[in-house]
C-alpha positions in Angstrom: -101.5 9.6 -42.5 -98.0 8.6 -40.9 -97.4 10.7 -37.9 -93.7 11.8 -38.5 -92.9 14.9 -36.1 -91.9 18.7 -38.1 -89.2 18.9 -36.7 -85.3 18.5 -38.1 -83.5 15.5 -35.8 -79.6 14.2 -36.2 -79.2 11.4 -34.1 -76.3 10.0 -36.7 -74.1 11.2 -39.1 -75.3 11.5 -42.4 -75.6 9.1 -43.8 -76.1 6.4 -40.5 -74.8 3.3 -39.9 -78.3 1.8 -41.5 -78.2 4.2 -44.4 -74.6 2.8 -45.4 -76.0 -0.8 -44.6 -78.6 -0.3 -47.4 -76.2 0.8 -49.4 -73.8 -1.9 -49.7 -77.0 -3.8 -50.4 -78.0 -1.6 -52.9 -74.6 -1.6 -55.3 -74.6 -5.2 -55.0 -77.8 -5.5 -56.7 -79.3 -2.1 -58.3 -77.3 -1.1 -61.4 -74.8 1.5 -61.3 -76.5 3.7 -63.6 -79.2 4.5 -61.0 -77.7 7.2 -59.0 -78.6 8.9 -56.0 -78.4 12.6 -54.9 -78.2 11.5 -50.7 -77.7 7.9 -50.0 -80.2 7.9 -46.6 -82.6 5.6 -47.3 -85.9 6.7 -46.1 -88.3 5.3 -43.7 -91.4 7.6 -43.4 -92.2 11.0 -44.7 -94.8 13.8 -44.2 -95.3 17.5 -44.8 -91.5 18.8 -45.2 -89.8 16.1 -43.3 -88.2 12.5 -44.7 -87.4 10.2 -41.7 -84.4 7.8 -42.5 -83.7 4.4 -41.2 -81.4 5.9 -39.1 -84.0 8.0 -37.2 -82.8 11.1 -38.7 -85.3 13.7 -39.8 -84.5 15.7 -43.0 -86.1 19.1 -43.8 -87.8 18.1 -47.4 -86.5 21.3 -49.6 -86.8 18.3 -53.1 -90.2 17.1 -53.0 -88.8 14.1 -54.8 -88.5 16.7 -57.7 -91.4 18.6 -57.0 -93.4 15.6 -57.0 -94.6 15.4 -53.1 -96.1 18.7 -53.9 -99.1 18.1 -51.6 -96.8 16.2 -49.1 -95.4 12.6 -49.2 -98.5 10.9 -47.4 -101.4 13.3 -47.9 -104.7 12.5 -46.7 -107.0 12.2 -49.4 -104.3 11.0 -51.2 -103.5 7.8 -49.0 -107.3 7.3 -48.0 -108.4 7.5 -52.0 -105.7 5.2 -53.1 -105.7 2.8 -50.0 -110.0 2.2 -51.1 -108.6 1.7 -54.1 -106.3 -0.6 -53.2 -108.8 -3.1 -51.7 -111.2 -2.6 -54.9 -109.2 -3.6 -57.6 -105.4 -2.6 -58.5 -105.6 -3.1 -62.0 -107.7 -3.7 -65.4 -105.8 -2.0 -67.7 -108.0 0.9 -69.3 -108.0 -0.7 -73.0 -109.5 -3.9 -72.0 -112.1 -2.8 -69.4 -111.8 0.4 -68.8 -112.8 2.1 -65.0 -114.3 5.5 -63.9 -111.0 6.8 -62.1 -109.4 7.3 -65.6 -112.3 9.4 -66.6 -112.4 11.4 -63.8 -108.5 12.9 -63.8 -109.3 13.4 -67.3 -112.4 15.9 -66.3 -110.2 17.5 -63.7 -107.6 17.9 -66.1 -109.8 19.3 -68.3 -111.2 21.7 -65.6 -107.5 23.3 -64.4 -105.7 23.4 -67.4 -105.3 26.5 -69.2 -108.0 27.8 -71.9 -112.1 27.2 -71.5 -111.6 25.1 -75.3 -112.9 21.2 -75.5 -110.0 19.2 -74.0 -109.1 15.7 -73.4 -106.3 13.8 -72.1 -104.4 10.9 -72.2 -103.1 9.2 -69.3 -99.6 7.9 -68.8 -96.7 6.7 -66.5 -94.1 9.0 -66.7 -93.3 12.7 -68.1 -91.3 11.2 -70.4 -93.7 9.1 -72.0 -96.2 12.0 -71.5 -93.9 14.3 -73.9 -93.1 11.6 -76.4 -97.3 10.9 -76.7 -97.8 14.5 -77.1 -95.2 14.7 -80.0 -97.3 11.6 -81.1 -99.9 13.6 -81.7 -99.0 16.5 -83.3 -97.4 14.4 -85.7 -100.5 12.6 -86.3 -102.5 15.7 -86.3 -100.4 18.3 -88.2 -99.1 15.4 -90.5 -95.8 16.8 -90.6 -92.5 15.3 -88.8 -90.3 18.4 -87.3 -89.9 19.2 -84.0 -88.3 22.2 -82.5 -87.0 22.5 -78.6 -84.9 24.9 -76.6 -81.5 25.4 -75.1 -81.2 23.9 -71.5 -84.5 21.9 -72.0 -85.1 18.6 -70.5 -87.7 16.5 -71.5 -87.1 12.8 -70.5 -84.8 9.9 -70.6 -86.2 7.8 -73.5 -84.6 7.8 -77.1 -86.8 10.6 -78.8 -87.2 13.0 -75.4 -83.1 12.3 -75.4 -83.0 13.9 -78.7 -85.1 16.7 -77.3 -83.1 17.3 -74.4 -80.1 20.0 -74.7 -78.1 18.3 -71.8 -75.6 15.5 -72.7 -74.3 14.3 -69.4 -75.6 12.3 -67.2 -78.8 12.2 -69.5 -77.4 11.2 -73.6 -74.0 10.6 -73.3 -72.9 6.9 -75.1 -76.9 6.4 -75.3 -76.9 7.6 -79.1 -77.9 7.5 -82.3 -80.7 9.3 -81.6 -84.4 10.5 -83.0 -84.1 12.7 -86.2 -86.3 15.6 -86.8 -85.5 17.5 -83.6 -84.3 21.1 -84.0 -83.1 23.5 -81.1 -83.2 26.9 -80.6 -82.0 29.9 -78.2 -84.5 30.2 -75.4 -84.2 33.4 -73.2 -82.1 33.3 -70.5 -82.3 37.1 -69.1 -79.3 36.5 -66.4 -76.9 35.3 -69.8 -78.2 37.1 -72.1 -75.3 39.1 -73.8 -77.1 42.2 -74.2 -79.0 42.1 -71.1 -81.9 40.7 -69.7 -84.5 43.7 -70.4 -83.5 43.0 -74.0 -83.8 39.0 -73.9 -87.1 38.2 -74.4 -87.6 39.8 -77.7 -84.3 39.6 -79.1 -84.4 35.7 -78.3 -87.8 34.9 -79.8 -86.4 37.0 -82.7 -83.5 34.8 -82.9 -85.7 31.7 -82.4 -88.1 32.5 -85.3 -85.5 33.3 -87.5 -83.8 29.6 -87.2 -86.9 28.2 -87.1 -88.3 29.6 -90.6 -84.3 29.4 -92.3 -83.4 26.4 -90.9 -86.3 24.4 -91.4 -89.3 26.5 -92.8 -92.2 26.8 -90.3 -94.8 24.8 -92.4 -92.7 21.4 -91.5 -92.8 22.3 -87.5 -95.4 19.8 -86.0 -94.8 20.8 -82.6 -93.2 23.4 -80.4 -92.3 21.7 -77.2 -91.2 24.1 -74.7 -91.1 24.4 -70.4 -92.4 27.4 -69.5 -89.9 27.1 -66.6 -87.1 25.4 -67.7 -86.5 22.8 -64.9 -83.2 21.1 -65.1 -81.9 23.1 -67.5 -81.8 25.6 -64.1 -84.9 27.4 -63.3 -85.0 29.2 -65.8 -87.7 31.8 -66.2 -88.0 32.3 -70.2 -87.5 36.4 -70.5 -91.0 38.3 -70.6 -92.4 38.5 -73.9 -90.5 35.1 -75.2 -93.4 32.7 -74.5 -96.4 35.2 -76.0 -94.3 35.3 -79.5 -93.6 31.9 -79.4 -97.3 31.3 -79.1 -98.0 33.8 -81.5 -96.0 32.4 -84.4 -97.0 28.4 -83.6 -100.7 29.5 -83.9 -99.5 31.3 -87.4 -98.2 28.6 -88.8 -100.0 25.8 -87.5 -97.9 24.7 -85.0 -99.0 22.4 -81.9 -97.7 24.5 -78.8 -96.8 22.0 -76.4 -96.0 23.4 -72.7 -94.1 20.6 -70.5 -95.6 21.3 -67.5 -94.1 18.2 -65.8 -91.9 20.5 -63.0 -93.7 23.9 -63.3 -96.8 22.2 -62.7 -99.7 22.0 -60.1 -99.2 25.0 -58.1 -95.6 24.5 -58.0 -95.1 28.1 -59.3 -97.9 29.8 -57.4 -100.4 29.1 -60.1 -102.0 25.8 -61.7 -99.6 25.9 -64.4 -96.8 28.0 -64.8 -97.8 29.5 -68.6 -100.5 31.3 -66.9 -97.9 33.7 -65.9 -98.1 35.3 -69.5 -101.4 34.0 -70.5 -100.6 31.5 -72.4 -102.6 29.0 -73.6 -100.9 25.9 -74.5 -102.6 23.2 -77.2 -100.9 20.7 -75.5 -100.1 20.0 -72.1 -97.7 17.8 -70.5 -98.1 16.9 -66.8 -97.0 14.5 -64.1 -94.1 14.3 -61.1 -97.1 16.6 -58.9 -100.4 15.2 -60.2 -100.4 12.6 -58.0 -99.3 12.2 -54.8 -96.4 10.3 -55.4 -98.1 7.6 -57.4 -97.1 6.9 -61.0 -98.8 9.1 -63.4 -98.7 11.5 -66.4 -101.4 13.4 -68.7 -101.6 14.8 -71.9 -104.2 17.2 -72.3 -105.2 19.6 -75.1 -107.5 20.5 -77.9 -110.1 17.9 -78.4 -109.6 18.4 -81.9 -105.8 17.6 -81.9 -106.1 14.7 -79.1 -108.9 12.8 -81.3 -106.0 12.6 -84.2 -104.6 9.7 -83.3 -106.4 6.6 -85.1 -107.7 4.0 -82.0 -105.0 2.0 -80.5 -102.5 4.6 -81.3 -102.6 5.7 -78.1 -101.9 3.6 -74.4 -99.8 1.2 -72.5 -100.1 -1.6 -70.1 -100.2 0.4 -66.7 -100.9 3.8 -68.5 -103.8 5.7 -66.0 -103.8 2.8 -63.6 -106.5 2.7 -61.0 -104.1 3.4 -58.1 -102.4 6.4 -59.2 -105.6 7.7 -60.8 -107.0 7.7 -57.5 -104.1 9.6 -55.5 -104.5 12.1 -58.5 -107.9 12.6 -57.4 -107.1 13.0 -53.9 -103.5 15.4 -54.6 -106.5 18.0 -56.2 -108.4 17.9 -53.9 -106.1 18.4 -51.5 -104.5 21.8 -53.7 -108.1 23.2 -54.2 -108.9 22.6 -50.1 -105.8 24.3 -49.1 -105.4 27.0 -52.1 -101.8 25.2 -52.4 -101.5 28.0 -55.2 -101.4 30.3 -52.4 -99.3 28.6 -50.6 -96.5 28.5 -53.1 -96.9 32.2 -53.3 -96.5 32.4 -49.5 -93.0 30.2 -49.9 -91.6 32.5 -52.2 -92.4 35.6 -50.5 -90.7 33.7 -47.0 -87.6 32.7 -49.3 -87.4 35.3 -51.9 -86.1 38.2 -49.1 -83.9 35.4 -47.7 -82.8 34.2 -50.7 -81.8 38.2 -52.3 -80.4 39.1 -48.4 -78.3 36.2 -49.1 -77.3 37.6 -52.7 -76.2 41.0 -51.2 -73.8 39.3 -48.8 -72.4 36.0 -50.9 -70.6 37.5 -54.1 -70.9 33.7 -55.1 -74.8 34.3 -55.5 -75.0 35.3 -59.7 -78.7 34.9 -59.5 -81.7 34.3 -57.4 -84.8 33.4 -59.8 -88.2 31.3 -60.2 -91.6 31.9 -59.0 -93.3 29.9 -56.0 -92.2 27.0 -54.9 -89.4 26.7 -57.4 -87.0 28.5 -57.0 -83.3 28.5 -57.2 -79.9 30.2 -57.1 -77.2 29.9 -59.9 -73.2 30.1 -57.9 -70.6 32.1 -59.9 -66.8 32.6 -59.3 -67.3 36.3 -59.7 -70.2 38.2 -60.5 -68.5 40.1 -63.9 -67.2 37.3 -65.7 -70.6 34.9 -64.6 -68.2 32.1 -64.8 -70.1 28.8 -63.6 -69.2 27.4 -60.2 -70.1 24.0 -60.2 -67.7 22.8 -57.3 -69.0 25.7 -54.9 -72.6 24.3 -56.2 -71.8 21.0 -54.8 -70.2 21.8 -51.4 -73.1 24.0 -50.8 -75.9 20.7 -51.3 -73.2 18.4 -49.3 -72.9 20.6 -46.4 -76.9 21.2 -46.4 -77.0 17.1 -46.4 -74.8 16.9 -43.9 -77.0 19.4 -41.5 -80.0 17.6 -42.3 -81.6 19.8 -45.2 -82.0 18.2 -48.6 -81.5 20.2 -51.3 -81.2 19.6 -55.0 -78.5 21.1 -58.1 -79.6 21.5 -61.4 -78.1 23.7 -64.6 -76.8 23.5 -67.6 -73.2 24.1 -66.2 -74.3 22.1 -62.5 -74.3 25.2 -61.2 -77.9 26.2 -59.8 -78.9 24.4 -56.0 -82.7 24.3 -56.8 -85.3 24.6 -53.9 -88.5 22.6 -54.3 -90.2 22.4 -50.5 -93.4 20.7 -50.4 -96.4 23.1 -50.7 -97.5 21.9 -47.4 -94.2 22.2 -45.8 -94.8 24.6 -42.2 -92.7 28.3 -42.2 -90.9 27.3 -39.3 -88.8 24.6 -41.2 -89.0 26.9 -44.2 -87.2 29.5 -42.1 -84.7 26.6 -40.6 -83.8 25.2 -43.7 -83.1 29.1 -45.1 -80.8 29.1 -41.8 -78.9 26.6 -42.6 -78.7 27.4 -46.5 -77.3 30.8 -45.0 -74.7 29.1 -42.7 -73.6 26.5 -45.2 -72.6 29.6 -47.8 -70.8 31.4 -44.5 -69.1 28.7 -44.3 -67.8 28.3 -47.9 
């Protein structure tokens, strides 16, 4: 494991002299659709520090979107891969297919939600993991509609475009785009008009009703929902909304499909974040924290439902590769050895009471929501009107850069900073990085 010191170092601006090198490099050759959030190229990382070229040391509060859950160079996640490595890199499962593939599937299997017969499929991206598992409801319900949610997000390819409810940066000029998708209100408690103690109901309500007018229930193949709506802007769906959602999919024969790609892997202070309200999902999507790091994705559900796609449906070139299928192997062993569940709990309850201290003293603060390690606050001019602050959002993460704490935005309106620390991250950079947070907002 690379030795990199926990502890936050400047030794440059941000970004250095090296950083803005890199750069210059980088626009002459990487396209200009590729953006960055901080332009400090990194060198090493570990626990809740990224080193840059520059020698700086960040504190880590981004996980590389909640993907480093286990830390950037865990353990069993380098040694697992690194045996790989010198075995073979690569068969490709569909010619001859290898025992790591098997074995995430069992694990899947094993944390997943529900004690039903599951299997998986294995992938490269959540994307691709999302557009599979619409795939198969298709194939398995034999009907073609599928209904999302306000302030989803769901991928980058044509048909999880359609599914996402955010046009810019993700579908703007990138159209036409996959038919059959159908959105509905999801519950957001904090803009609910009538409240949040009323939300959850009243939303699935709402959400029903569209669903069986607009395009009758018996030609939904798939309900494709994140239990915590990730860029969308942490949202934590009202109690009540997820249980009636599931409720009226099982009903009607709908394929309940939870996009776990952000929530899960003990990100929210359980395996999966649908746990909260018991749900049990037929489908689930997974991948940024399965991994490591490494280049993975699942879809896991009902064996019944995963077995309806004919042979060959199903696959892709690098899809479960040997490499990444080890560091999957090694990231849960690593959660299960160090109760990272726990852990996430732990983070919340450390940033939680700094995060709602903050609230009581920044009128900016509208919000402060999530569960775990994901968690966020959404920045309003003033708290009657709720009117989205987006610039306030952004001056916020640039002065956090600038002190060495990398932070993320997210929201509908670009108005939510997002924290996602590692799970492996140590309290006292936790508690620095909630210091500087606090000093940037004094400062606005």
């Amino acid at each position: 494991m690379t030795a990199v010191p926990q502890e936050r170092r400047l030794v440059t601006a941000i970004p250095g002299p090296k950083s803005q090198e890199l750069q210059a490099r980088r626009s002459a050759a990487v396209a200009a659709g590729v953006g960055s959030v901080l332009p400090v190229f990194a060198a090493r990382a570990a626990g809740g520090i990224v080193e840059d070229v520059d020698g700086n040391r960040l504190i880590d509060f981004g996980s590389g979107i909640a993907v480093t859950s286990v830390g950037s160079s865990a353990e069993a996640v380098v040694r697992r891969a690194s045996a790989q490595l010198s075995d073979f890199t690569h068969t490709c499962f569909m010619v001859t297919p290898y025992e790591g593939y098997v074995a995430v599937a069992e694990a899947l299997a094993e944390v997943t939600p529900g004690d039903h017969a599951k299997k998986s499929a294995l992938f490269n991206s959540g994307a691709e993991a999302v557009e599979n598992a619409v795939k198969i409801a298709r194939s398995y319900t034999k009907r073609q509609a599928v209904v999302v949610f306000d302030h989803g997000y769901h991928g980058r390819t044509n048909l999880t475009m359609a599914l996402t409810a955010k046009n810019m940066p993700y579908k703007n000029g990138f159209g036409p785009f996959a038919p059959e998708i159908y959105r509905v209100p999801v519950a957001y408690g904090y803009r609910w008009p009538t409240g949040p103690e009323n939300c959850g109901p009243e939303a699935a309500a709402q959400a029903v009703d569209q669903i069986s007018k607009q395009i009758g229930a018996e030609n939904v193949a798939a309900l494709v929902i994140e239990p915590v709506l990730g860029e969308g802007g942490f949202i934590e769906p009202a109690k009540g909304f997820l249980p009636a959602l599931r409720k009226f999919a099982t009903e009607n024969g709908i394929v309940f499909v939870a996009d776990e790609i952000q929530s899960g892997f003990c990100r929210t202070g359980q395996w999966f974040a649908c746990e909260d309200e018991g749900i049990v999902p037929d489908l689930i999507t997974t991948a940024k924290g399965i991994a490591g790091g490494l280049p993975l994705a699942a879809v896991t559900g009902r064996a019944e439902i995963m077995d309806a796609a004919h042979s060959g449906g199903l696959g892709g070139t690098y899809g479960g590769n040997p490499v990444a299928c080890a560091g999957a192997l090694g990231a849960i062993e690593t959660m299960k050895e160090q109760d990272l569940a726990a852990r996430a709990r732990r983070i919340e309850e450390v940033m939680k009471g700094r995060l709602a201290a903050m609230q009581e003293k920044f009128e900016i603060i509208g919000d402060v929501r999530g569960r775990g390690a994901m968690l966020a606050v959404e920045l309003v001019e003033d708290r009657e009107g709720k009117e989205p602050n987006a610039a306030a959002t952004a001056a916020l993460a640039k002065a956090c850069h600038n002190a060495g704490l990398l932070v993320l935005t997210c929201g509908t309106y670009g108005n939510v900073l997002r924290f996602l620390p590692p799970l492996v991250i140590g309290e006292d950079l936790l508690e620095e990085g909630l210091d500087i947070l606090e000093e940037a907002f004094t400062q606005l």
